[in-house]
C-alpha positions as CSV (number, residue, x, y, z in Angstrom):
1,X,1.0,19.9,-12.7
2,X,-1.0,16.9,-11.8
3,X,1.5,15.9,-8.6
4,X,1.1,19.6,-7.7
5,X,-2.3,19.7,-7.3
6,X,-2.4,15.8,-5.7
7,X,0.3,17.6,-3.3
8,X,-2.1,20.5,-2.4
9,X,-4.7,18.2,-1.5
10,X,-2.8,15.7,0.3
11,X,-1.8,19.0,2.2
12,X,-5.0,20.3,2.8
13,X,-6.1,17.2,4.0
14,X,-3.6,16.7,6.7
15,X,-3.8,20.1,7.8
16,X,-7.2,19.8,9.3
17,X,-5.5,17.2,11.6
18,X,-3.0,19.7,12.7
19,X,-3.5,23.1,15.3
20,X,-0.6,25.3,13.3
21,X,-1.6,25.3,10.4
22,X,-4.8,25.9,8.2
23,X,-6.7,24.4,4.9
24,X,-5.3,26.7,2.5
25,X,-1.2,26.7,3.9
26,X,-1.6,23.5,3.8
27,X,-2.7,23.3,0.6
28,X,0.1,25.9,-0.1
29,X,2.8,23.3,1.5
30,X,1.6,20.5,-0.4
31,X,1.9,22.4,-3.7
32,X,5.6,23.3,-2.7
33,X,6.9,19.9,-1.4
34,X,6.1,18.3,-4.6
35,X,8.9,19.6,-6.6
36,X,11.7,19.8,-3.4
37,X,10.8,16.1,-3.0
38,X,11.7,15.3,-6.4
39,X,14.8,17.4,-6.8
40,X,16.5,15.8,-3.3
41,X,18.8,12.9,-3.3
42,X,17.7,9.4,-1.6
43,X,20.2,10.1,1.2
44,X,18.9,13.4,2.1
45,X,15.3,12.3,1.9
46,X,16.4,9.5,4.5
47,X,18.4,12.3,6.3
48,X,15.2,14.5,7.0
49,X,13.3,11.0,7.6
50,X,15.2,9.8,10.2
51,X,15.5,13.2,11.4
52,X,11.5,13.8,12.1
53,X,11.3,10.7,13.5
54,X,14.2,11.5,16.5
55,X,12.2,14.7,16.8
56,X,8.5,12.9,17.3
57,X,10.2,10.3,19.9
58,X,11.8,13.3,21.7
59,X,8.3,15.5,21.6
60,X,6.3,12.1,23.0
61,X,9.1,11.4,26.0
62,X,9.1,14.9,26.8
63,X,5.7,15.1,26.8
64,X,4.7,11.4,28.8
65,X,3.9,12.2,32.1
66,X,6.9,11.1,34.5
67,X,6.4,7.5,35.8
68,X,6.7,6.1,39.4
69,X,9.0,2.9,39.8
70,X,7.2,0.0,41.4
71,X,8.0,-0.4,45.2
72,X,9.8,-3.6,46.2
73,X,8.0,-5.5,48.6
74,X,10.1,-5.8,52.2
């Protein structure tokens, strides 16, 4: 009950840095990840770790302006 509740504000609170989603889903996710989290294996929960962080890298290169190479000097 306690992690719940710790989970819905830990949600809430990072869903006022995000555009998607509002206070109260986020407060709502938070409250529901609590118990997934603790029923998942260690591999999976590194699965899905390493997984969101390929995902983030691709989002940031995709979204990084394109760069221009240097010119040799002649």
């Amino acid at each position: 009950m306690i992690g719940r509740i710790i989970g819905a504000g830990v949600g809430a609170a990072l869903s006022k840095q995000t555009r998607r989603i509002g206070g109260p889903a986020g407060a709502i996710l938070g409250s529901v990840a609590v118990p997934v989290i603790a029923r998942m294996s260690i591999p999976a929960m590194l699965a899905i770790g390493a997984g969101g962080y390929m995902v983030k890298k691709v989002l940031e290169k995709r979204d990084r302006p394109p760069t221009i190479p240097p010119r040799a000097n002649a």
